[in-house]
N, CA, C and O atoms as a GROMACS GRO file, in nm:
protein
  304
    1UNK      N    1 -18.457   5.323  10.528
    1UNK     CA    2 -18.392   5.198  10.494
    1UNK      C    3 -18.412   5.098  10.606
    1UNK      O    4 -18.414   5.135  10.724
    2UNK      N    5 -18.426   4.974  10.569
    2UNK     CA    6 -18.435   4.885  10.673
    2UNK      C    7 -18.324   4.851  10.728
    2UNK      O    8 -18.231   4.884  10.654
    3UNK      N    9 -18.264   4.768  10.886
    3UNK     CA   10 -18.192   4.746  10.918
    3UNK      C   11 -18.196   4.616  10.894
    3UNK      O   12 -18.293   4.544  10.919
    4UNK      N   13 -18.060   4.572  10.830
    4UNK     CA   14 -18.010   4.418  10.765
    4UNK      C   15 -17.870   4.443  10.832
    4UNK      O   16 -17.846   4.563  10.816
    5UNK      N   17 -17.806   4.406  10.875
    5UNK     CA   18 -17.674   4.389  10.891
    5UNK      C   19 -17.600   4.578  10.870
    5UNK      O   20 -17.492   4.611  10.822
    6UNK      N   21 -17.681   4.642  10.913
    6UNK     CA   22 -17.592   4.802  10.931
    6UNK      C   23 -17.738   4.848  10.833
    6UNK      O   24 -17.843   4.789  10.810
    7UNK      N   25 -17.688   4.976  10.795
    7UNK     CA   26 -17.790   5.024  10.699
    7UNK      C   27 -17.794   4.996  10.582
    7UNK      O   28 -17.740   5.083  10.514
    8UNK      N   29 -17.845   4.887  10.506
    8UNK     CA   30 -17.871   4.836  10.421
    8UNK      C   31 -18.042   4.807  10.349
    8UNK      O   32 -18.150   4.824  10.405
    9UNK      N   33 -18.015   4.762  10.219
    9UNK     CA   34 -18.151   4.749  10.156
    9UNK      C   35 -18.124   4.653  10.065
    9UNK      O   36 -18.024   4.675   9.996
   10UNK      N   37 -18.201   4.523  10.038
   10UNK     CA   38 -18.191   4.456   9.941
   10UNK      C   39 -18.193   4.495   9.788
   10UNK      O   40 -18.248   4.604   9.770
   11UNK      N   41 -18.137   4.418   9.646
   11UNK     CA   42 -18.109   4.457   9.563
   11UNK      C   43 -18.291   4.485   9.512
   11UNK      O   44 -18.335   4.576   9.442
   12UNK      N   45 -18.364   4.374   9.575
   12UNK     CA   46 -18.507   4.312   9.504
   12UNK      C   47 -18.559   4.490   9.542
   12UNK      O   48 -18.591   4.581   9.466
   13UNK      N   49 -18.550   4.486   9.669
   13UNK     CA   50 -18.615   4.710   9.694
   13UNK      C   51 -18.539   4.781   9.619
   13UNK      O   52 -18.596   4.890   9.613
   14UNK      N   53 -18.411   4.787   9.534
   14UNK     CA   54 -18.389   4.880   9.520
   14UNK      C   55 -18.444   4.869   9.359
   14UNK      O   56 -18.486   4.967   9.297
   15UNK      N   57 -18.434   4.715   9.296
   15UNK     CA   58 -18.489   4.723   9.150
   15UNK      C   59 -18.654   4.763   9.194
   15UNK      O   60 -18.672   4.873   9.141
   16UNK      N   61 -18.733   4.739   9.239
   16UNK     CA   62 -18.822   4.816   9.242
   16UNK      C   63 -18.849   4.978   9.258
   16UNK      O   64 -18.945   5.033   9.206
   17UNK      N   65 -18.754   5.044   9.336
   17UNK     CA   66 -18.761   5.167   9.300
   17UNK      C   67 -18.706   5.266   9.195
   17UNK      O   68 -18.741   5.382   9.171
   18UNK      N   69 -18.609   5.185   9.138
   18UNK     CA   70 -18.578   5.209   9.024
   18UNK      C   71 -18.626   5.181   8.868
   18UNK      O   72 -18.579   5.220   8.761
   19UNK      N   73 -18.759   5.084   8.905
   19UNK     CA   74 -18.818   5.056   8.863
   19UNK      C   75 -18.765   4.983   8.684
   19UNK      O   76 -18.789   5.008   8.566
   20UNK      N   77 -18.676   4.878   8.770
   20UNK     CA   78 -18.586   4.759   8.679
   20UNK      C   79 -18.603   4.613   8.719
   20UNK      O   80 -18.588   4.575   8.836
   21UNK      N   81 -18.633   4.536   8.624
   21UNK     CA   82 -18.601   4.436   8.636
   21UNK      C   83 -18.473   4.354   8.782
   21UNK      O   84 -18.350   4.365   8.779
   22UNK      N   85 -18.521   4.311   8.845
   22UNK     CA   86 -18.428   4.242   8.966
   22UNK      C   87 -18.272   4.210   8.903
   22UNK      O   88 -18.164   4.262   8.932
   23UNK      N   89 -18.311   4.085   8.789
   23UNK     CA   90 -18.219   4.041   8.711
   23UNK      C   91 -18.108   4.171   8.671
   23UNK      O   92 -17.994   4.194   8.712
   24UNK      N   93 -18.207   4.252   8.559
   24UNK     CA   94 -18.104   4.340   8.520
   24UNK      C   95 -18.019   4.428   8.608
   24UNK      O   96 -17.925   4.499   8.570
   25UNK      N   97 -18.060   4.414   8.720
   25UNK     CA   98 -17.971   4.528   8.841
   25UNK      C   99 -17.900   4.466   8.866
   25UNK      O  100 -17.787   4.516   8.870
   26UNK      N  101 -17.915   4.285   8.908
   26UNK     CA  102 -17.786   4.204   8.951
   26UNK      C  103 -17.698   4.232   8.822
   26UNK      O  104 -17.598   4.287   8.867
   27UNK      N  105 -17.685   4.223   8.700
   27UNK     CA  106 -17.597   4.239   8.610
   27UNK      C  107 -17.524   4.396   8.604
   27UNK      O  108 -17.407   4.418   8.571
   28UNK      N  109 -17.625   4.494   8.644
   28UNK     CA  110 -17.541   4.618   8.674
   28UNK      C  111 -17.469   4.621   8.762
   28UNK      O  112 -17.362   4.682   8.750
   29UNK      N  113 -17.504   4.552   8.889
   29UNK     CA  114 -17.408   4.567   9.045
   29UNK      C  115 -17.318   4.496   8.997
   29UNK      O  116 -17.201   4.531   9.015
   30UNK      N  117 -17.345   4.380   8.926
   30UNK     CA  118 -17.178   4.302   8.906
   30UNK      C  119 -17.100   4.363   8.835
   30UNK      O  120 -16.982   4.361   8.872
   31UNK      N  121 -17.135   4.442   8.702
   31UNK     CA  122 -17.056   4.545   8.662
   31UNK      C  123 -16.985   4.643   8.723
   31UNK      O  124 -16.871   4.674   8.689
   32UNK      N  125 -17.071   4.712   8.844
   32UNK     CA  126 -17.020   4.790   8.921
   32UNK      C  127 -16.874   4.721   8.995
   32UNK      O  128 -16.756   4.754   8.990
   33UNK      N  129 -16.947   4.609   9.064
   33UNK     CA  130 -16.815   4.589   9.124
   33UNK      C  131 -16.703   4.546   9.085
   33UNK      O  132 -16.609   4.542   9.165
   34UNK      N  133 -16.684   4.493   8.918
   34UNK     CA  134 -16.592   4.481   8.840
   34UNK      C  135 -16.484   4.660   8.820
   34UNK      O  136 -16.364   4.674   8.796
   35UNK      N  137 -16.600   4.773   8.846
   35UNK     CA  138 -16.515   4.865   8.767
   35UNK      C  139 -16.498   4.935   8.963
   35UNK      O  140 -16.403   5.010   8.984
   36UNK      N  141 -16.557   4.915   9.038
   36UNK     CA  142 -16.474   4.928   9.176
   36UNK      C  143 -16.354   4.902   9.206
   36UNK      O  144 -16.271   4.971   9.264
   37UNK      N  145 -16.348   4.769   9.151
   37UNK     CA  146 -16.207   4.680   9.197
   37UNK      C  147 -16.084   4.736   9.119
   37UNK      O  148 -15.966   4.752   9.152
   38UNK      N  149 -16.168   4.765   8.983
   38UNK     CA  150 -16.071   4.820   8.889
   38UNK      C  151 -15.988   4.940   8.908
   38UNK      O  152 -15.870   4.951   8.874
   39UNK      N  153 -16.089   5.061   8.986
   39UNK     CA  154 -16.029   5.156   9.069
   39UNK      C  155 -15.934   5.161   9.190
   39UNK      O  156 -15.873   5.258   9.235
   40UNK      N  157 -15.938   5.025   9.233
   40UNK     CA  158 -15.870   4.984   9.377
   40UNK      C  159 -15.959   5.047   9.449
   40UNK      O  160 -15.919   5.139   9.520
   41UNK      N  161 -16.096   5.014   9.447
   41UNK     CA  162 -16.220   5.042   9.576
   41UNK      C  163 -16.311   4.978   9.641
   41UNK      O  164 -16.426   5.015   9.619
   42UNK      N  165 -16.300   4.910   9.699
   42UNK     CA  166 -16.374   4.850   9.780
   42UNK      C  167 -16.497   4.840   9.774
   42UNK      O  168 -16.567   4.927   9.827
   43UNK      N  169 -16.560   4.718   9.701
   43UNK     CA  170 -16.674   4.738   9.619
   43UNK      C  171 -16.787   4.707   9.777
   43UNK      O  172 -16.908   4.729   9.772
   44UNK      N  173 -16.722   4.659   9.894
   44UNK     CA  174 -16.807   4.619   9.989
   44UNK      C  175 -16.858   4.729  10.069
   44UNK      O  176 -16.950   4.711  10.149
   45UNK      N  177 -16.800   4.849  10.052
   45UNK     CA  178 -16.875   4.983  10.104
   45UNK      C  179 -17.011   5.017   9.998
   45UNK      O  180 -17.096   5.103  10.017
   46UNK      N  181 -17.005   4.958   9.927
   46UNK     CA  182 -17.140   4.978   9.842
   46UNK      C  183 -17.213   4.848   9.808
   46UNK      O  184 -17.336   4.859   9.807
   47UNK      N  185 -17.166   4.738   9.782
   47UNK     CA  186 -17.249   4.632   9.761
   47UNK      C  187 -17.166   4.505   9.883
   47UNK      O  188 -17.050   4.500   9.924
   48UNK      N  189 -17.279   4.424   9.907
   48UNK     CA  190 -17.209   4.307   9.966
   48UNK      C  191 -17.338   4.151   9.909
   48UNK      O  192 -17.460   4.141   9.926
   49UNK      N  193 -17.284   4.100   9.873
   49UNK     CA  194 -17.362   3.941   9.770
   49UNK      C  195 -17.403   3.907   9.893
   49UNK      O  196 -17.339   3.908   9.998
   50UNK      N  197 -17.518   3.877   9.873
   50UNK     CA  198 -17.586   3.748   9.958
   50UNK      C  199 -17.724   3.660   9.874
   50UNK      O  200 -17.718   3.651   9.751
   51UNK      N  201 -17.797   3.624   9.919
   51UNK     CA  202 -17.897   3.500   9.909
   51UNK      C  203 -18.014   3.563   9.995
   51UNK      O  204 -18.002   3.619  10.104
   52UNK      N  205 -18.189   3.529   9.883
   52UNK     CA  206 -18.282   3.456   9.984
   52UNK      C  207 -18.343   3.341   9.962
   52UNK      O  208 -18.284   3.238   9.928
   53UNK      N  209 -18.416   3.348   9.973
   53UNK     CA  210 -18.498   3.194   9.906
   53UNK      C  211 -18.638   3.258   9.880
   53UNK      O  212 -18.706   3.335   9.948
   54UNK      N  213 -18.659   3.192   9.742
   54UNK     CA  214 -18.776   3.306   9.635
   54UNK      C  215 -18.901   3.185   9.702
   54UNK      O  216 -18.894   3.102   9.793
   55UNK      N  217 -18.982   3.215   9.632
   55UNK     CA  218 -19.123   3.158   9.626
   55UNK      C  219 -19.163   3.043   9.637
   55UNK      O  220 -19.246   2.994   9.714
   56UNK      N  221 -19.073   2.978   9.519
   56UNK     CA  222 -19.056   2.829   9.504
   56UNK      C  223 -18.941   2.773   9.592
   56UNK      O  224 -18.886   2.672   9.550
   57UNK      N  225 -18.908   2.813   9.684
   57UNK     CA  226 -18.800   2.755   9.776
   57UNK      C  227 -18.628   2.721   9.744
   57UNK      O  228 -18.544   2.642   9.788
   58UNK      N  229 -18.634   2.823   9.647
   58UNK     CA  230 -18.488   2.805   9.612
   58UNK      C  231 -18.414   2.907   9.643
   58UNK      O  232 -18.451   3.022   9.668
   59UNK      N  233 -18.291   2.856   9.640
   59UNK     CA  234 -18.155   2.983   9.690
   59UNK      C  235 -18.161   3.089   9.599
   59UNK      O  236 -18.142   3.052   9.482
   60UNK      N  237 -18.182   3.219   9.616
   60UNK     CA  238 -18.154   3.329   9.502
   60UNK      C  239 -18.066   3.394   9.491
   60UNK      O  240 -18.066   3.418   9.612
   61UNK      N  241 -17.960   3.466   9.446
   61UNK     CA  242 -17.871   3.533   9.458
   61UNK      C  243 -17.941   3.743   9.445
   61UNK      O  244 -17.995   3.804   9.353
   62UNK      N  245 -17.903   3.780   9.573
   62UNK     CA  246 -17.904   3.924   9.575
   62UNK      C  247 -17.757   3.970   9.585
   62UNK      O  248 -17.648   3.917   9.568
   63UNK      N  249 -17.810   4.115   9.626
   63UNK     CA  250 -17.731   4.219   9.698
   63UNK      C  251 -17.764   4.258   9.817
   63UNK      O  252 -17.884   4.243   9.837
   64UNK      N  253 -17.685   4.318   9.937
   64UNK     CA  254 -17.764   4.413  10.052
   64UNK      C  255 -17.676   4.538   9.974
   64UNK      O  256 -17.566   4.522   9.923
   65UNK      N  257 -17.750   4.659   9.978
   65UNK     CA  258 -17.703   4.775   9.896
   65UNK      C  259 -17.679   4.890   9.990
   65UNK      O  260 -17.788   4.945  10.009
   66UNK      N  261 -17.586   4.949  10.056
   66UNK     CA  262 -17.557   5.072  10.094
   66UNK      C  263 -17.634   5.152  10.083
   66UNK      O  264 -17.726   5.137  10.002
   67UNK      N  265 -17.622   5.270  10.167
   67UNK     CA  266 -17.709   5.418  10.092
   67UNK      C  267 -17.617   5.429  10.011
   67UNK      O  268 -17.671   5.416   9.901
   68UNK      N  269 -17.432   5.457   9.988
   68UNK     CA  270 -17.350   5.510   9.851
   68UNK      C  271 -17.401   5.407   9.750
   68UNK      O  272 -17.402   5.451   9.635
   69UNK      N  273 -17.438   5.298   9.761
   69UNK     CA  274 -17.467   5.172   9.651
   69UNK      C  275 -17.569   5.262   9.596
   69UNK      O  276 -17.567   5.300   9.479
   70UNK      N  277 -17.659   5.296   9.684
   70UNK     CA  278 -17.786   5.372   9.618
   70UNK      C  279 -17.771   5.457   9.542
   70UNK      O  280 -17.831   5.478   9.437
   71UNK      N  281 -17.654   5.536   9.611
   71UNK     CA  282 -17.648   5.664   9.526
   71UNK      C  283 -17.583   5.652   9.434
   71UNK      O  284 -17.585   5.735   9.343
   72UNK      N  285 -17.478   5.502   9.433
   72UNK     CA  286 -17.376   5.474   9.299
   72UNK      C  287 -17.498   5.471   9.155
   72UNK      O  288 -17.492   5.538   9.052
   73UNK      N  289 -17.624   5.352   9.203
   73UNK     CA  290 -17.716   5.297   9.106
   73UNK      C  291 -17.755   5.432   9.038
   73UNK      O  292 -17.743   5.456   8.918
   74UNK      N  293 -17.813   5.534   9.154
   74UNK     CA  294 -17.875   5.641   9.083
   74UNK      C  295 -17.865   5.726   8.999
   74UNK      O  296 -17.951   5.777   8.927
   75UNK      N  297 -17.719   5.750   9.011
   75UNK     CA  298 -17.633   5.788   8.928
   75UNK      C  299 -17.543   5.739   8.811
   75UNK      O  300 -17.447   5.785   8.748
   76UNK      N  301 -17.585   5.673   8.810
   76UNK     CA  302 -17.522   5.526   8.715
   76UNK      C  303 -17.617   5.533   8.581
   76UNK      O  304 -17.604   5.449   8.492
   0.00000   0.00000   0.00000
């Protein structure tokens, strides 16, 4: 895993190894962290929102993803 802010991995690496659509993973992580919160769990031990700027120079919305994020997706 690369180092981003602790041990983390962007959402864009992890839809590629999961071999999904970018988009459709942001709609799963937001799900996720809807049914985190719902548990009373702290959806930031597994996902935390951030931004890069894509191709065409615009703001994008990601994830930085945990290894448990990883293992939440994989299992998911």
């Amino acid at each position: 895993m690369k180092e981003l802010a602790g041990n983390v991995i962007t959402s864009m690496e992890v839809a590629q190894m999961v071999d999904k659509k970018h988009y459709d993973l942001l709609k799963d992580i937001r799900r996720y962290c809807e049914q985190l919160v719902e548990g009373k769990i702290p959806f930031n031990d597994f996902f935390t929102e951030s931004t890069y700027i894509s191709e065409n120079n615009r703001t994008v919305p990601c994830y930085l993803v945990t290894k448990k994020g990883c293992e939440f997706i994989a299992t998911s």
